[in-house]
N, C-alpha and C positions, 0 to 999 in steps of 0.2 A: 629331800624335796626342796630346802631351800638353800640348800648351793646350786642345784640345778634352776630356781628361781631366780636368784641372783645374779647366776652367769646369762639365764634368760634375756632378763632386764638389760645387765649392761649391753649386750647385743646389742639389742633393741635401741637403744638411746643411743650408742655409737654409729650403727649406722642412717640413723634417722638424722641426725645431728645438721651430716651437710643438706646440700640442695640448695636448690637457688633463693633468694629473697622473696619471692613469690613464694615458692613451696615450702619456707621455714615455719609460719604458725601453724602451718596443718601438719607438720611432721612434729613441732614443740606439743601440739595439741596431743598427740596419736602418744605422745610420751606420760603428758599428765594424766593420760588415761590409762597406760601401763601399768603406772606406779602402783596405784591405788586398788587393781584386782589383786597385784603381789601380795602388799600387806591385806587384805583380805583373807586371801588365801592361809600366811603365815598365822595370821590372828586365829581360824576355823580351827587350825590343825592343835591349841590348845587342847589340856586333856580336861581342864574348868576352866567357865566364863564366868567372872563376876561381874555386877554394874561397869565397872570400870571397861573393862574390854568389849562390854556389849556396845557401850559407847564410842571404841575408839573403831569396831567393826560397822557400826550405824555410819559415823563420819565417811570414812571410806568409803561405804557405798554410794554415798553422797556423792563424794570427790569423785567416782564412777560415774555415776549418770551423767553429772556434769559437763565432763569431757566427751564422753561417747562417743556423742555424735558431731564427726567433725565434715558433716555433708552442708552444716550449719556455715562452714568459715571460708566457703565459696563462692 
């Protein structure tokens, strides 16, 4: 699952990457929102969560919302 995440991602951010100057923060956008369901994802699949990684799955969700919505950068 997480080489299959990984190879996901790079995809994703490779082909986002170009586009015109108009369409690059919504594509950099649509990236910074990638990132952060990955490690979500990678952090869930633990087999124990301690403080520590409840924390670092809380941030991410963060970093998630954040980005989401990119109907905002219009």
């Amino acid at each position: 699952m997480n080489e299959k995440t990984r190879y996901l991602v790079g995809v994703v951010t490779l082909s986002l990457r170009g586009g015109s100057p108009v369409q690059r923060p919504i594509l950099n956008h649509a990236i910074e929102c990638k990132l952060p369901s990955k490690e979500f994802g990678l952090y869930a699949c633990y087999e124990s969560h301690d403080d520590a990684i409840c924390s670092y799955m809380q941030d991410t969700l963060h970093r998630f919302h954040t980005f989401k919505d990119i109907s905002s950068l219009r």
